[in-house]
N, C-alpha and C positions, 0 to 999 in steps of 0.2 A: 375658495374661488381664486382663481389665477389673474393677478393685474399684470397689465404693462406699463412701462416706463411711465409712459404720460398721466396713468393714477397712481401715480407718487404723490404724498402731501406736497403741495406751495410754501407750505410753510415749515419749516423743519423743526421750528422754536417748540410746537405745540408737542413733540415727540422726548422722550429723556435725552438725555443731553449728548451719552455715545451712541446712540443710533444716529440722533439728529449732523452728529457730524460724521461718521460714515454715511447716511445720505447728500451732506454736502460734498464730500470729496468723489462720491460717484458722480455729481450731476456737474463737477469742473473737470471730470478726468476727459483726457483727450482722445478724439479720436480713436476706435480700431484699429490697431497697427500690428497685424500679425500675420505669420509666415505660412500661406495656406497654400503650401506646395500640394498636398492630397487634396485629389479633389471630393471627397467626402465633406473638407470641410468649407464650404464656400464661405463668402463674406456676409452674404444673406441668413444662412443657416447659425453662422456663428453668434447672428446681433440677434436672433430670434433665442437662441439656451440662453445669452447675456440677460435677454429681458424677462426670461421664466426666475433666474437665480435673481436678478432683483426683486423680483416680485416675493419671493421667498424670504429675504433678507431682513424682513421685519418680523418676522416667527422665529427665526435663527437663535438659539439661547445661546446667551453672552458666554458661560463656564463651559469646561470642557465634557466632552462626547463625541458623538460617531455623527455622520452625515451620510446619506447613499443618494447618489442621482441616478434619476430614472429617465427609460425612454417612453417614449410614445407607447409602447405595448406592454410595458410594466416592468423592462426587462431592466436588473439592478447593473448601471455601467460604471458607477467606482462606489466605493467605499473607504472612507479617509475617517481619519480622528484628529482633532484639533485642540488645543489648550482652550479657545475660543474660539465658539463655531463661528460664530457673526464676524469675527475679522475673517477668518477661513473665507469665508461665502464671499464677503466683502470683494478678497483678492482676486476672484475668482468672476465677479462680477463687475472691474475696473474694464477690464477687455484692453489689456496691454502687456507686452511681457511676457506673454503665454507660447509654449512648444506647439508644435504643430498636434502631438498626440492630447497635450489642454485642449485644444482649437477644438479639434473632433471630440473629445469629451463632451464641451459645452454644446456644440453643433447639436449632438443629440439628445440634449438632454430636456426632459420635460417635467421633470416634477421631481421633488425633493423632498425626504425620510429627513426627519432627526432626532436623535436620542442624547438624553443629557444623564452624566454622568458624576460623580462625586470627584473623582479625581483624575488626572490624566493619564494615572496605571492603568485605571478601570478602562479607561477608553484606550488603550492601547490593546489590553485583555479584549473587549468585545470586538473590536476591530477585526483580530486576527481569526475571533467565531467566527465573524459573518464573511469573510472572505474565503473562510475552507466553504463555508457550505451554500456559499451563492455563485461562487465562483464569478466574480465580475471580469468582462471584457479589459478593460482598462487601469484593474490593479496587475500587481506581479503577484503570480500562482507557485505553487507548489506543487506540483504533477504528481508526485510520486508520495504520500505520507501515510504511506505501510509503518504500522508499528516495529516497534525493533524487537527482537528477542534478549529473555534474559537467562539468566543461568539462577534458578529455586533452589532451596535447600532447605524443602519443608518445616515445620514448626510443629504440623498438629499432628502429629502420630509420635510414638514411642520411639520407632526406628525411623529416622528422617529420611524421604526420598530427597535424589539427587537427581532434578529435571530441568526441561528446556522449559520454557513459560513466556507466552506473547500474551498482549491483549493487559486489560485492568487486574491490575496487584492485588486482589482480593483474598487471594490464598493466605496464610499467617505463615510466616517464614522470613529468611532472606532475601534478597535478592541481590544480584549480582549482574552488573552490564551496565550498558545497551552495550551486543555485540553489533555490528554493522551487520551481520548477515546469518542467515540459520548454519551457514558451512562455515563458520568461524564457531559456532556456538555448539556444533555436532563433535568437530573436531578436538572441541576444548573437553567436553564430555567424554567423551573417549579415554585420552590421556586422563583425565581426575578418575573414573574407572578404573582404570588403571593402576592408579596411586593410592586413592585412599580405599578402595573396594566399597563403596554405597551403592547401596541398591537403586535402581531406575525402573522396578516395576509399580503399577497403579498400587493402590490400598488395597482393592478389592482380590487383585492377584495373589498379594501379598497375604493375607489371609485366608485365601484357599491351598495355599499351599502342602504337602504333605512329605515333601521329601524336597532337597534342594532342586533348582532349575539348572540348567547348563552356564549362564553365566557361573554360577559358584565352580561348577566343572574347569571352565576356561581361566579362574581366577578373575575373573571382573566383578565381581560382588562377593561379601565376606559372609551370604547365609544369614543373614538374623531372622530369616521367616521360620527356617525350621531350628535355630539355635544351634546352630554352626557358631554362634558366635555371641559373648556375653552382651548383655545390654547395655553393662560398662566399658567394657571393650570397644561396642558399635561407638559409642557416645564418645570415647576419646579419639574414633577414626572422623568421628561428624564436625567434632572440632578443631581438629588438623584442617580439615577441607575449608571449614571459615577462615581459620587464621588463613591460607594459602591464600584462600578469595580475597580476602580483605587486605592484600598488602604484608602479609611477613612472612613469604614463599623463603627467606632465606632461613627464618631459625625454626621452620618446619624440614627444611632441608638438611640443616644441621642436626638436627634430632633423629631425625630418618639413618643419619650417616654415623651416628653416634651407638645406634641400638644396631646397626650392620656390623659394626666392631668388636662392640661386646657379644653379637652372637657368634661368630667367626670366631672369637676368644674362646668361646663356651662351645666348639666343633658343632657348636647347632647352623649348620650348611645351607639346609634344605632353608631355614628361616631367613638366614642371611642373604640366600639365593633371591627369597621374595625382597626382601627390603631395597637390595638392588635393581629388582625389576621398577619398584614403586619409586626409585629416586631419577631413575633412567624416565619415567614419563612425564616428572616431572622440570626434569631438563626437556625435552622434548617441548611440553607446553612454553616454556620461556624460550628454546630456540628459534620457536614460528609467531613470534611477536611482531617479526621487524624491528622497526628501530624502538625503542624503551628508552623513555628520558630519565635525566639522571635525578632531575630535583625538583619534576613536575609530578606530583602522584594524582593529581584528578584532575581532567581537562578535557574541554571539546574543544577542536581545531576546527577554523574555518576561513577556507582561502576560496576569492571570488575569480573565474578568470573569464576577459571578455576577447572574443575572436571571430570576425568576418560576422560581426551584428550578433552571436548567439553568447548567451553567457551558459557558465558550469560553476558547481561552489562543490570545493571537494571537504567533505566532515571528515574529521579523524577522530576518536573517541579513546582516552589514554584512561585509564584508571587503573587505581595502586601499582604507581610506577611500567605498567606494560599496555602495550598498544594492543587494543580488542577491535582494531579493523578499521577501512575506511570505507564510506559510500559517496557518488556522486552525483548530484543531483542536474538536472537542467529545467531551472524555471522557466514558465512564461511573462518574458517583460517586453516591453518595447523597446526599440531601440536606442529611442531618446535617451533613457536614463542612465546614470554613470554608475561602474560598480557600486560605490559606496550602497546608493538611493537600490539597488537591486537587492544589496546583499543587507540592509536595514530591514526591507518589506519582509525576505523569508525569513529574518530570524526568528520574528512573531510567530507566523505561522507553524515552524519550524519545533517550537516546544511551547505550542496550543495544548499538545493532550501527552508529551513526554519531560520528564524531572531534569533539570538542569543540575550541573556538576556545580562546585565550585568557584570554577575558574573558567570563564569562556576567551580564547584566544582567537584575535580576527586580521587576517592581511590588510584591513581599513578600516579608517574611523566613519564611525555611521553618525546621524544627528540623534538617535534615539537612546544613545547607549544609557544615557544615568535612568531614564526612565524606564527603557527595556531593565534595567537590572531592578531595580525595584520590583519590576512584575514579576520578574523569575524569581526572586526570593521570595515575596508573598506566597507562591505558590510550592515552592519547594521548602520553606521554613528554615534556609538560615539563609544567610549572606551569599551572593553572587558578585562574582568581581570580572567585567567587560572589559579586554584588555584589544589594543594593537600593538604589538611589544615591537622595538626597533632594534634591539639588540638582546645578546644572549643566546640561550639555550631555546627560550620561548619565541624568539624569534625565529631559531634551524627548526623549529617545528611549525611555522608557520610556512614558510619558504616549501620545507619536503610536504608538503598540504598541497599548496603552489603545480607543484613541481608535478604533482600527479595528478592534480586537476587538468594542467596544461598538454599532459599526453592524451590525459581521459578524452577534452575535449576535440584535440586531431583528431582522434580517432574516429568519433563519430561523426565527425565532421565527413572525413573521408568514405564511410561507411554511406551514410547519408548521399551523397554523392553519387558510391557505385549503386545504391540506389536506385536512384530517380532513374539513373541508365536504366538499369533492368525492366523497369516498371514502363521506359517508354519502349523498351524494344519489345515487350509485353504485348504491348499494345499495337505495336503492327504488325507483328507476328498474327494477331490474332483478329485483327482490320479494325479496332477499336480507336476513335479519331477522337476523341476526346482525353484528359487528363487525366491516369487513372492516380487516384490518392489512397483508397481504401477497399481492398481486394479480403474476401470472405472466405476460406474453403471449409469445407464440412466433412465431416469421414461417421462415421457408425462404427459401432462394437459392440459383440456380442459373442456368446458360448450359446449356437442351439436357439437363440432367440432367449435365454438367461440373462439377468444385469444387465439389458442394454439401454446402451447408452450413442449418445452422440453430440458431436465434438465440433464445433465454430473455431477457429484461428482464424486470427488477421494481423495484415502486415502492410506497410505503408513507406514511405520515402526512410521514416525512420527506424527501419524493418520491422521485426516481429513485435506487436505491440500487445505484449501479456497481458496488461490488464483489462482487455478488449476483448479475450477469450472466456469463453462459454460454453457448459455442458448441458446440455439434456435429458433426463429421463425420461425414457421412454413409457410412456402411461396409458395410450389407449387400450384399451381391454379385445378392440376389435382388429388388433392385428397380426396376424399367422405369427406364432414366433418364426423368427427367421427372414423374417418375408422384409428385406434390405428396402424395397420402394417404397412399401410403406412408412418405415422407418423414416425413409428421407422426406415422405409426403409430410408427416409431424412434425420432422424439427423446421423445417422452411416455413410450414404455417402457422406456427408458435412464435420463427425469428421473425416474421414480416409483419403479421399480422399486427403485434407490440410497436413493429415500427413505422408502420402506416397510422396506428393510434396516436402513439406519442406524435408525429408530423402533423396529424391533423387538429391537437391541442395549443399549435404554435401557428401563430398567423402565417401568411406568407412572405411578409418582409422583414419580418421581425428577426433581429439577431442576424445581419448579413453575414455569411461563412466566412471569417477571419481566416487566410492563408496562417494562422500559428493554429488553429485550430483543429486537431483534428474530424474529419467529419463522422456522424452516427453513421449516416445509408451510403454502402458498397457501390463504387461504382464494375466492381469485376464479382460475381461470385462462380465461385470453380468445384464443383462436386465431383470425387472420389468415386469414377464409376464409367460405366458405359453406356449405350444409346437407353437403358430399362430407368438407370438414374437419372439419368440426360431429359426424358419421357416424363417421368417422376415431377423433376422440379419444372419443368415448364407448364401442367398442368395447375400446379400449384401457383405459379406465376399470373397466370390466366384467370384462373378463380380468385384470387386476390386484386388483381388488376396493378400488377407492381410494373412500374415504366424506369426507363432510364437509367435501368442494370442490366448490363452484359451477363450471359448467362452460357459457358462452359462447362464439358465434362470432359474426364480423363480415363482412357481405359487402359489397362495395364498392356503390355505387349506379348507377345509368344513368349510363354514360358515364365511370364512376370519380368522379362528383359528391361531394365532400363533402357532407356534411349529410343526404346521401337513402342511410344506409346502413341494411342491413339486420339484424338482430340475431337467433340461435335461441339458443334456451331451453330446458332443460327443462322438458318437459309445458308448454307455451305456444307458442301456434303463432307462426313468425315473424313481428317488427311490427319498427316505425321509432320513434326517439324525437322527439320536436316537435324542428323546428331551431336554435332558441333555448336548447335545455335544455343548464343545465353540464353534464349529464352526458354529455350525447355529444360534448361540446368536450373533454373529459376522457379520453374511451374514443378520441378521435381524434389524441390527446395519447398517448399511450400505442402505441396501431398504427403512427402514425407513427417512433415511438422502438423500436420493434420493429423496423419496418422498415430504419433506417437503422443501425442494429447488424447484420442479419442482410445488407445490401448492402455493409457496410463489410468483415465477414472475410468474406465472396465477391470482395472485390477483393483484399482481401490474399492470400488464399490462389492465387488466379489471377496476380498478379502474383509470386510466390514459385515456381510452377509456370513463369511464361513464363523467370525470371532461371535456371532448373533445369539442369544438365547430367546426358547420360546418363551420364557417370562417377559422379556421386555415389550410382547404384543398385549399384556393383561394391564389396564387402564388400572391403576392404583397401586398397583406393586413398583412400588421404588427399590432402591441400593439395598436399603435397611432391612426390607423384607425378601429382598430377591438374597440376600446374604442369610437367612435366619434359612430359609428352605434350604440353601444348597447346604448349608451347615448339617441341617438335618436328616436330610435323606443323598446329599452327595452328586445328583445329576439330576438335571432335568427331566429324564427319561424316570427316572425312578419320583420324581413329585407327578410326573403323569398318568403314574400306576396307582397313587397312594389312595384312600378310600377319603371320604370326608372328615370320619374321626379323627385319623392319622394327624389331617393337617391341623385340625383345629387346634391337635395339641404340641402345636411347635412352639415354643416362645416366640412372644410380637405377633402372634397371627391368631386375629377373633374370629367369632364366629363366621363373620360377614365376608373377611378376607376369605377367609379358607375355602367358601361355597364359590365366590369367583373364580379362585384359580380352580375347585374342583367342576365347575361348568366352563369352563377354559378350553380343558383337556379331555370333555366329554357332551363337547359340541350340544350346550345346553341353555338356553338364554332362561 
């Protein structure tokens, strides 16, 4: 049960002795004196959370842990960790001293989480959990925490593959990265292809094989499937490629350039000819490093930069001596808080679920750095060292961090920008009087009514906002192939449907739309189509009963012409917009970007379909066994023909298996 101020003890004696005097120094502290420019947070609202957190203050445990305040509808609006919670709560329940975005904190706040912890790692560690997956209004977020890609160098097979690998390390092997991006990580594959010739196809490829594939043709892998190539031979090409990884690209180089001399010596041409192509890609891989420092061999860079209220933190990732890319991120923080307090909150979150280097290099001192290191080492198993370096070589790398962070951020600033233009000329282009924030377009794909699919993009002030897009499979059983309205009657009534539920799981005041926020529900959605589309999703609109979304279509022009397309409306009869107008260079910007989403998984799914075997529809045949048949009889088509006998006597496959796949393929239950 929830007190207020006035059932507070009278007596503070009767309580231990530091509660008792954190209650004395709240009940002399003076007056409310804070800056409540917003008017979210009145002076009223503010002494009302002041009196919920005292009331709290007495449950508060003394040692370190996490706190979460909540509002009135349960919604979690900060998440902090404290060495001690009860001082924490304390300062926080003085009501003086506090920012305006405090102010509003407390204003809403109605009831308080808390969790106690052993040590104030641990509370740093659970902190940074519960802020990825709660996402509070009023910490700083992390938008963007896509895992990073690495570079694998398998362990469990004879002949090690050389692949890309995202996601949990579970594989036995190598690894090798974080590169900042899959086109840093494509490109590095390439070149090592190149160089050491390891093969990059799956196990199971790799085993059915009967004669080389075309990489060994083109020289990008050296054969070991079909023994093109000894197994001690592959093993001393697998271990170049680690030492390269690992840092000693120069006496793999020197060695490479040593055995091109003696072949050349020994008129073997043709061999010398390879060795030089293979040291040639590996200059190549070190000339698209960028810059490479000279006496840093493992390091994350991290430069914070703040401009017109938005912050950017650009990450560089150095490892054994060469730069594997940068990425830029832009958190959600409020304005109030100063780099440093910005660039503190993400570092937690930042390597919550990826391995910290060595050495972390930061353009500011944060409050959390001895204790941030600690947790990273805990969790990476050796030592971490938190550095702001002020001179040196680690400082020209914290600066060239800097320095691209600060273009990265113009840019989208500027972007940002031409933006909003677009989006308001959008909108009276199209008689739309309100603010459009979040615009929907949809497009279909399909061969014949085959693999279809269909395709949601969306884009907002901060343009195209990818991880906001969404595919469809198309599933009803009850629709012509082909038949496009159908198609778009299902994806509308699957996108709305979710999101009328989801809306109606959340109160109506709860969670006011924070302008940093983006919103879930469109206020423009734009279908790829003409008055039959147009017909289509209004129907759907209707039957659903979706309000206070603008509702467009686009129809192509004579001949597919750009410029001469055609636009319907509600209550407006179809018209064209001038060919010059940004807004239809905008709306054509957009279709097109619908389109190439909604063609791109209609190929992947078609090409997933043609790689498909009809073994992987038989409920129990796994790798092991779908490997033991092909082994045996060589194609699918030929276990389809085989009699029962046949199968039963394949190694791995009993009696039981064998009746499956022979009622399989002989439509037999």
């Amino acid at each position: 049960m929830q007190r207020k101020p006035a059932d507070l003890p009278d007596e503070p004696a009767d309580l231990p002795d530091e509660q008792a005097a954190v209650e004395e120094d709240l009940a002399e502290a003076p007056p409310l004196e804070l800056d409540l420019s917003n008017e979210e947070a009145s002076p009223g609202e503010v002494l009302k959370g002041t009196a919920v957190i005292r009331a709290h203050l007495r449950d508060a445990p003394k040692g370190p842990g996490v706190y979460r305040m909540l509002s009135e509808q349960g919604e979690v609006l900060y998440v902090g960790k404290a060495r001690s919670i009860r001082k924490r709560i304390a300062s926080y329940a003085r009501g003086i001293g506090h920012s305006n975005r405090i102010a509003r904190m407390i204003s809403l706040t109605s009831s308080m989480l808390f969790v106690s912890t052993n040590t104030e790692t641990e509370a740093l560690l659970l902190e940074a959990n519960y802020i990825k997956q709660m996402k509070p209004r009023f910490n700083v977020l992390l938008r963007d925490d896509k895992s990073f890609p690495y570079i694998l160098l398998t362990g469990d097979h004879a002949a090690p593959q050389l692949t890309k690998h995202r996601g949990a390390r579970n594989r036995k092997g190598d690894y090798f990265g974080p590169f900042a991006s899959v086109w840093a990580v494509n490109r590095t594959l390439n070149a090592l292809q190149r160089a050491f010739l390891l093969r990059s196809c799956t196990d199971s490829y790799y085993e059915n094989r009967t004669r080389p594939c075309l990489l060994w043709q083109i020289k990008r892998c050296s054969g070991p499937c079909t023994g093109e190539v000894s197994h001690e031979d592959y093993a001393l090409l697998v271990n170049e490629t680690r030492d390269f990884l690992s840092g000693r690209s120069r006496a793999v180089r020197d060695r490479l350039a040593q055995d091109m001399g003696e072949a050349a010596e020994a008129l073997e041409f043709e061999r010398a000819a390879r060795l030089r192509d293979r040291i040639a890609a590996l200059s190549a891989i070190q000339g698209q490093q960028g810059i490479n420092p000279r006496n840093t061999e493992e390091a994350d860079v991290f430069a914070i930069i703040e401009q017109a209220g938005q912050f950017a933190i650009e990450v560089f990732f150095f490892r054994t001596f060469q730069n594997w890319g940068n990425r830029t991120y832009y958190p959600r923080a409020d304005r109030s808080l100063t780099p440093s307090e910005v660039l503190d909150a993400f570092l937690a979150q930042f390597y919550a679920d990826k391995p910290a280097p060595r050495l972390v290099l930061l353009s500011h001192e944060i409050e959390n750095r001895e204790v941030l290191g600690q947790a990273l080492a805990m969790r990476a198993g050796h030592k971490v060292e938190i550095a702001a370096p002020q001179r040196g070589e680690k400082k020209e790398l914290v600066d060239h961090a800097a320095q691209n962070g600060r273009e990265a951020l113009a840019r989208r600033l500027a972007d940002a920008a031409s933006q909003e233009k677009l989006l308001i000329a959008l909108g009276e282009a199209l008689g739309i009087e309100r603010t459009i924030r979040r615009v929907e377009v949809y497009d279909n794909s399909h061969i014949m009514g085959t693999n279809a699919v269909g395709g949601m993009i969306v884009a907002g002030p901060g343009g195209f906002m990818k991880s906001h897009y969404r595919t469809f499979n198309i599933k009803s059983e009850d629709i012509t192939p082909g038949d496009d309205f159908g198609m778009m009657r299902e994806v509308l009534r699957r996108r709305f449907s979710r999101l009328l539920k989801e809306e109606q799981g959340r109160e109506p005041d709860a969670a006011p739309q924070d302008a940093e926020v983006f919103p879930s529900r469109p206020d423009l959605v734009v279908i790829d189509g003409g008055a039959g589309q147009f017909a289509a999703a209004r129907q759907i609109f209707a039957e659903l009963g979706v309000e206070g979304v603008s509702l467009i279509s686009i129809a192509k022009g004579v001949d597919r012409d750009a410029g001469r397309e055609t636009f319907f409306v509600e209550g407006r009869e179809p018209f064209r917009l001038p060919p010059r107008d940004p807004a239809l260079y905008f709306v054509q910007r957009l279709r097109d970007e619908a389109h190439r989403f909604a063609i791109g998984t209609h190929r992947a799914r078609r090409k997933k379909d043609f790689t498909k075997s009809p073994l992987d529809d038989i409920a129990g045949i796994g790798p092991a066994r779908k490997r033991a048949l092909l082994h045996a009889f060589g194609t699918a088509k030929a276990i389809s023909l085989a009699g029962l006998g046949d199968l039963e006597k394949v190694p791995g496959i009993n009696a039981a298996t064998a009746k499956l796949v022979y009622d399989h393929f002989h439509d037999r239950n």
